[in-house]
C-alpha positions as CSV (number, residue, x, y, z in Angstrom):
1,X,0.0,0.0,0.0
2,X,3.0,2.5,1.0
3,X,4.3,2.0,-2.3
4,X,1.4,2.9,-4.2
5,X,0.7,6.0,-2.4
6,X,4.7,7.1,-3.1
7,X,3.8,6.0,-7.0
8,X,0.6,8.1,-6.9
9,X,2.6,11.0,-5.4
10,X,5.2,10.8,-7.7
11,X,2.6,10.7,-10.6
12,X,1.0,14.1,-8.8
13,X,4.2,15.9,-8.8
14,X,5.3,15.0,-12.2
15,X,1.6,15.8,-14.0
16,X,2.0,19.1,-11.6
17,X,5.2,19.7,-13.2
18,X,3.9,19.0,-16.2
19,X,1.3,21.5,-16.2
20,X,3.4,24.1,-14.9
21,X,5.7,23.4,-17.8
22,X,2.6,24.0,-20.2
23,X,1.9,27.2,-19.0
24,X,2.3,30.1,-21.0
25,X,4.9,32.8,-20.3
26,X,2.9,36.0,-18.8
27,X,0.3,33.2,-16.1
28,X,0.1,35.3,-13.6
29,X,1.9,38.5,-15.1
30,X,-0.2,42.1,-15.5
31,X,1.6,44.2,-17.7
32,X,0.3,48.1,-19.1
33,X,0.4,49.2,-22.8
34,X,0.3,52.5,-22.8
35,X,-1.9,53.6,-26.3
36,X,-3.2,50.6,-26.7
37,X,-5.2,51.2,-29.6
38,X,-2.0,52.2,-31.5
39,X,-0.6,50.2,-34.6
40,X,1.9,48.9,-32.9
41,X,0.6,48.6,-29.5
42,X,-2.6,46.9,-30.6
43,X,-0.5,44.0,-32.3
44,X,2.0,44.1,-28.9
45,X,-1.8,43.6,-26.9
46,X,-2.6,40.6,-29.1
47,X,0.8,39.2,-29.0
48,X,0.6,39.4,-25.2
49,X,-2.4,38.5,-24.6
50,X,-1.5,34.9,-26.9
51,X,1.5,34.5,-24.5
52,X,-0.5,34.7,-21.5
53,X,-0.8,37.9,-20.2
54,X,-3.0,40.0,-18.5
55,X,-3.2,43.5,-20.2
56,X,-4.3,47.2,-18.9
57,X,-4.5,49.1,-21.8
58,X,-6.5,51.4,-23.5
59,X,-9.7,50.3,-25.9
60,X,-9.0,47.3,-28.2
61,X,-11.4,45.4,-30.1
62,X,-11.6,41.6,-29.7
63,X,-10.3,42.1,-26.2
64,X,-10.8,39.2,-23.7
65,X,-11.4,38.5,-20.7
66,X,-7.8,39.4,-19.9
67,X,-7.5,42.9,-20.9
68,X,-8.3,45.7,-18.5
69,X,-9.6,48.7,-20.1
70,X,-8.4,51.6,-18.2
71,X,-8.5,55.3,-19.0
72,X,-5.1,57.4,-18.4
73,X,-4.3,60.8,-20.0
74,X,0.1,60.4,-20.4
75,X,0.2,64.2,-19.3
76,X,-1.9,63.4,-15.9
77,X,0.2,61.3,-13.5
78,X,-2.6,60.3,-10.9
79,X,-4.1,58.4,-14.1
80,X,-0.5,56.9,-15.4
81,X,-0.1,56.0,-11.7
82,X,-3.3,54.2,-11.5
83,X,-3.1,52.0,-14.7
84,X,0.1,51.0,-13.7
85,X,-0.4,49.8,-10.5
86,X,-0.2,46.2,-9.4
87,X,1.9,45.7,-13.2
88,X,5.1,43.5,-13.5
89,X,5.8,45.4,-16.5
90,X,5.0,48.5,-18.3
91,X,5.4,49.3,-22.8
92,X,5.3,52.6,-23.0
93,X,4.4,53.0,-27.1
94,X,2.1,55.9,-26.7
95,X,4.0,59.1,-28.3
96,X,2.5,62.5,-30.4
97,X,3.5,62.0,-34.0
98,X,3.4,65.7,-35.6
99,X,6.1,67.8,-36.4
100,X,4.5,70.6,-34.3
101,X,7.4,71.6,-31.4
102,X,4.6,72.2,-28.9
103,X,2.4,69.1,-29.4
104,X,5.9,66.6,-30.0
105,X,8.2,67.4,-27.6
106,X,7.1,68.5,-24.1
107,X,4.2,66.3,-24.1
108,X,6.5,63.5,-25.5
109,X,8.9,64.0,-22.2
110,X,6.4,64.7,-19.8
111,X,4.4,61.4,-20.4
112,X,7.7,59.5,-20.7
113,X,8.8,60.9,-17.4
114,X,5.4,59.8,-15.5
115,X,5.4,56.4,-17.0
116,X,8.9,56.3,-15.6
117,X,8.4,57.4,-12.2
118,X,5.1,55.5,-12.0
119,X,6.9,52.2,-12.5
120,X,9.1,53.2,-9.7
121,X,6.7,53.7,-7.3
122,X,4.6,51.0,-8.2
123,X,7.0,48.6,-6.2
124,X,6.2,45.9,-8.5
125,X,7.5,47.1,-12.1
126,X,10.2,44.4,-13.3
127,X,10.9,46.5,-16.9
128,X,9.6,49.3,-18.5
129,X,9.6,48.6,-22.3
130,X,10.2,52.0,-24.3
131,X,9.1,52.5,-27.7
132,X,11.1,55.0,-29.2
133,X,12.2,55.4,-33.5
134,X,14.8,55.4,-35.9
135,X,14.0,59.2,-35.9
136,X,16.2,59.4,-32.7
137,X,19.0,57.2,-34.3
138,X,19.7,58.4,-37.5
139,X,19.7,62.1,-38.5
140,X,22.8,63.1,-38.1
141,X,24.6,64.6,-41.2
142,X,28.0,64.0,-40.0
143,X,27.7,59.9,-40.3
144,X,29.4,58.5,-43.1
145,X,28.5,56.7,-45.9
146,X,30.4,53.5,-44.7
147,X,29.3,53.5,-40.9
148,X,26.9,51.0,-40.0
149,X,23.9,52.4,-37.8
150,X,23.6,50.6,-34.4
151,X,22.1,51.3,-31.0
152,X,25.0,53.6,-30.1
153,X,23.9,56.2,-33.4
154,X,21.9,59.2,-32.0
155,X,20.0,61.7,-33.8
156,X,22.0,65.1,-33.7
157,X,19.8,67.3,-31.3
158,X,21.2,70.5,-33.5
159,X,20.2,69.3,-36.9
160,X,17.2,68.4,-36.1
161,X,16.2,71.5,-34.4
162,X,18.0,73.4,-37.5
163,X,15.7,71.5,-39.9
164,X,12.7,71.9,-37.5
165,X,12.2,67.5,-37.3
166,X,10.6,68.3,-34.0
167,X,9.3,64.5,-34.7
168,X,13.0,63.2,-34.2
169,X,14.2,66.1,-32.1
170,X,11.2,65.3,-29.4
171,X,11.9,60.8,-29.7
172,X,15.7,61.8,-29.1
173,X,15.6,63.8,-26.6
174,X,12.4,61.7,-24.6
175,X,14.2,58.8,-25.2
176,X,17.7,60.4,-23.4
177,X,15.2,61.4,-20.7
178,X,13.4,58.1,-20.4
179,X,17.0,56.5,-19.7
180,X,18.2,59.2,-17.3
181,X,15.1,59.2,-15.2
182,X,15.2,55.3,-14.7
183,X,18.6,55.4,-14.1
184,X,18.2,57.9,-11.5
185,X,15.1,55.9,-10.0
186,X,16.3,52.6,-10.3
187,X,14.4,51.4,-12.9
188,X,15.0,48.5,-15.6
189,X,14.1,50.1,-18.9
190,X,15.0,48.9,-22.2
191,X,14.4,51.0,-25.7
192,X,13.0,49.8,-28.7
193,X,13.8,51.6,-31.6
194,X,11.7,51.0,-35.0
195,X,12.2,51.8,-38.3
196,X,9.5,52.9,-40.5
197,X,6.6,50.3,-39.4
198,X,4.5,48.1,-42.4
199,X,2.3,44.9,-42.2
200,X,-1.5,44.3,-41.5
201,X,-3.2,47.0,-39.6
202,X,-5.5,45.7,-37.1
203,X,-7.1,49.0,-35.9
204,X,-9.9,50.5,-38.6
205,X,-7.7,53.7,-38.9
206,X,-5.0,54.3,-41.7
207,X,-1.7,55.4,-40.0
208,X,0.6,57.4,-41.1
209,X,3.2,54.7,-42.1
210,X,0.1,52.9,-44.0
211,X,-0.5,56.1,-46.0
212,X,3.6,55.9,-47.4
213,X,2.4,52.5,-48.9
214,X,-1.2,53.6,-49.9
215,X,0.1,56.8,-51.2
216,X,1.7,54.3,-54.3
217,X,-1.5,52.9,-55.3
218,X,-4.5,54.8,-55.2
219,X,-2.8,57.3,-57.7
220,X,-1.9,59.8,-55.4
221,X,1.6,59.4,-56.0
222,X,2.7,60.3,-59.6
223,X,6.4,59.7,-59.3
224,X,8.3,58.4,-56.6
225,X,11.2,60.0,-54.3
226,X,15.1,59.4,-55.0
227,X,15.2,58.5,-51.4
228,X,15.9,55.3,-48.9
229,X,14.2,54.0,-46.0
230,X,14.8,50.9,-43.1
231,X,11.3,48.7,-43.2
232,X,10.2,46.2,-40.9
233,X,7.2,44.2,-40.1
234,X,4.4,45.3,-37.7
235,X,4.2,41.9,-35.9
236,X,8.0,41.7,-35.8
237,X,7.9,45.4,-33.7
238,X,5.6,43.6,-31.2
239,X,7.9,40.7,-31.1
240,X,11.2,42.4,-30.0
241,X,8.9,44.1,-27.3
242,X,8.2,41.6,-26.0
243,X,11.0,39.6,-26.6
244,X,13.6,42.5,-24.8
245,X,10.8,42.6,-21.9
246,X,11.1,38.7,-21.3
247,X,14.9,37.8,-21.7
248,X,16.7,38.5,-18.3
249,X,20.0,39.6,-20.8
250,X,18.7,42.4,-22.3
251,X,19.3,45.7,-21.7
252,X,20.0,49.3,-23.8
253,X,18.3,49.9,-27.0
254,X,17.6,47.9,-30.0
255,X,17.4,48.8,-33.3
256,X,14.3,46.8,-35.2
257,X,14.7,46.9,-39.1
258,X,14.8,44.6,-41.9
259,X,16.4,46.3,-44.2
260,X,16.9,49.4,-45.9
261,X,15.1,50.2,-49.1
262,X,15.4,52.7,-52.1
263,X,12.1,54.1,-53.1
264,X,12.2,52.6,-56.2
265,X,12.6,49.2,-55.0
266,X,9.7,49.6,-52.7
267,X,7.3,50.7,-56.0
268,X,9.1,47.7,-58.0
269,X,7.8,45.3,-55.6
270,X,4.4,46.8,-55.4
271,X,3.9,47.0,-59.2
272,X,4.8,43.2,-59.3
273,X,2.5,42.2,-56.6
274,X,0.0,44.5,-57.5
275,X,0.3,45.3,-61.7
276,X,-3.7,46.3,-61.4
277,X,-2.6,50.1,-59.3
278,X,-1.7,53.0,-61.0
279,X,2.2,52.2,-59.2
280,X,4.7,55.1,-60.1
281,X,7.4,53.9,-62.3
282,X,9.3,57.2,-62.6
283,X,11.4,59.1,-59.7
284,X,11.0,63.0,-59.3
285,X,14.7,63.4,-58.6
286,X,16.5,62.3,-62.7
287,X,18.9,64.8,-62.3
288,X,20.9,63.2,-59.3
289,X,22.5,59.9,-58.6
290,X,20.2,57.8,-57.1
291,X,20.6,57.6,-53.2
292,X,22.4,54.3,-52.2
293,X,20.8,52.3,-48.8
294,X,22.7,53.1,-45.9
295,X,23.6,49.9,-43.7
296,X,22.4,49.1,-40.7
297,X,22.5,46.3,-37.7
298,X,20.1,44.8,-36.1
299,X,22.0,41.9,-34.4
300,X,21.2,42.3,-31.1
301,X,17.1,41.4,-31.8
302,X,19.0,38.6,-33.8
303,X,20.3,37.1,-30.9
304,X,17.3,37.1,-29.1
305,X,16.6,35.2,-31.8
306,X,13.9,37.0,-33.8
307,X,13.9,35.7,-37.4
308,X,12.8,39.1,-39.6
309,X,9.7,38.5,-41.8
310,X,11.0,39.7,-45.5
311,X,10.0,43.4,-46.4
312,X,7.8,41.6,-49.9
313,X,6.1,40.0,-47.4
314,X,5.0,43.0,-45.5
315,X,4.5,44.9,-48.2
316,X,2.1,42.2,-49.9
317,X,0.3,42.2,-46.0
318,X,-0.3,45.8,-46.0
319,X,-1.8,46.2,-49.2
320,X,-4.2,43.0,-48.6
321,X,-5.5,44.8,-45.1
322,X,-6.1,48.0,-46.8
323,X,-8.2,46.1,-49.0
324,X,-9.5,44.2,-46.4
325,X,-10.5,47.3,-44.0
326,X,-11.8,49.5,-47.2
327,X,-9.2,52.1,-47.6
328,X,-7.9,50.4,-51.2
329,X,-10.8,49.5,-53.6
330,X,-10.2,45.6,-55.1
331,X,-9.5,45.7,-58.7
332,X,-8.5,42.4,-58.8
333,X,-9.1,39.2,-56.5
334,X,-6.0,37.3,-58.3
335,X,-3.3,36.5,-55.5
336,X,-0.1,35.8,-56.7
337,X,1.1,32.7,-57.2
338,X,4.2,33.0,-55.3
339,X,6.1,35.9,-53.7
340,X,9.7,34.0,-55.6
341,X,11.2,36.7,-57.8
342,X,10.6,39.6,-55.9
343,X,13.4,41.3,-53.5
344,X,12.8,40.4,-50.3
């Protein structure tokens, strides 16, 4: 009889183990997305929520049972105070996006600076997760043509106020605040820093990185720019949140990009996956050489080991959801057969 009770113990404590095993990642975590209904954020909510999370955040649809509506205003600290409380982690992706000085930057540094003293006063903030660009990494006019953009690049403060880029100027100078504050309160905060964001929208809105893409096909865009851009994928901005936010080694920034694009690669691999749209075939810039990709790193979300979707992909993604959510009328229901031939 003794031994059958020590067999039906052991049998308990390896199913219990078992189970414990099965259990997703956030059980029993509460974590806060600030601007939840955001493009971004509302993918980082989903992703989250799939990994076992519960979420405060801000209206979502499709929400379940494990996401807590909450309202906060990022310029009232009582309200950031309150959503974060009882959280073992915080994103902070809501940010202005205008090019206004008054509307970008002191509202930009101000919420960034309550979300960060917030999570220090909560007691039970592990990480903050910061979303902050490429805007704050790369304008700089002094960087060579050779040097490879990493997580030590900053936007020059200077230039950007010379050019008036408050958009850069105030994600620069919020993100340099974000990491003084938690230093000075003793809080864990790691930055992510995207590049210009494509990939299914999942809010009904278009945004404004939605619009660069749409602009090429509802004929609003006669020619294109002699220009380059970094790209990356929408669900693979979520990922590295939450990847940074649950590996114990990470720390600093980290640059999230595919790869870096000339304008008229992006409109060649549009006009093959989409030969029905009006896409622009000619650049508005023939008189100059045409602007070469700068190179850029993004090793360290590598070793976490996210696996970049390819910017075809995306591209393809984006155009289906516009069609999908009514902003890009259907002229034609063919899908292609394969994505093989076009740059990734």
């Amino acid at each position: 009889m003794t031994v059958v009770v020590v067999a039906d113990d052991a049998a308990a404590a390896a199913a219990a183990a078992q189970q414990q095993e099965e259990l997703p990642p956030g059980h029993g975590q509460t974590v806060c997305v600030t601007g939840a209904a955001g493009y971004i954020a509302s993918w980082l909510v989903k992703l989250l929520l799939e990994r076992g999370y519960t979420v405060k955040g801000t209206a979502l649809d499709g929400a379940d049972e494990r996401l807590v509506l909450c309202k906060a205003d990022l310029l009232d600290y009582d309200s950031i105070h309150a959503a974060l409380d009882g959280c073992h982690g915080v994103f902070h992706t809501a940010s202005p996006v205008t090019d206004d000085p008054e509307q970008m930057v002191e509202p930009a540094v101000r919420g960034t600076e309550y979300v960060i003293k917030a999570a220090a006063e909560a007691g039970t903030v592990r990480r903050v997760v910061f979303t902050s660009s490429i805007g704050a990494v790369t304008m700089d006019p002094n960087r060579g043509p050779d040097v490879v953009v990493d997580e030590s690049c900053w936007s020059d403060l200077e230039f950007c106020k010379k050019t008036k880029n408050w958009y850069c100027y105030g994600k620069a100078v919020a993100e340099q605040e974000a990491c003084k504050a938690a230093e000075e309160r003793g809080v864990d905060l790691v930055v992510v820093n995207p590049v210009l964001v494509v990939g299914p929208l999942l809010q009904p809105t278009v945004n404004a990185s939605a619009v660069h893409i749409l602009k090429y096909l509802d004929g609003s865009a006669k020619k294109y720019a002699n220009a380059v851009q970094a790209y990356v994928d929408v669900r693979d901005v979520a990922d590295a949140h939450v990847r940074v936010f649950e590996a114990p080694e990470a720390s600093g920034r980290y640059l999230c990009a595919e790869r870096v694009l000339h304008r008229e690669d992006v409109v060649h691999i549009l006009g093959k996956l989409f030969p029905e749209y009006p896409v622009p075939t000619r650049c508005s810039d023939e008189e100059n050489p045409r602007k070469q990709p700068y190179k850029m790193s993004n090793k360290k979300l590598q070793d976490l080991g996210l696996h970049f979707i390819p910017v075809s992909d995306s591209l393809y993604e984006t155009v289906k959801s516009l069609q999908e959510k009514g902003h890009l009328p259907v002229l034609s229901k063919e899908i292609p057969e394969e994505l093989n031939g076009v740059p990734a």
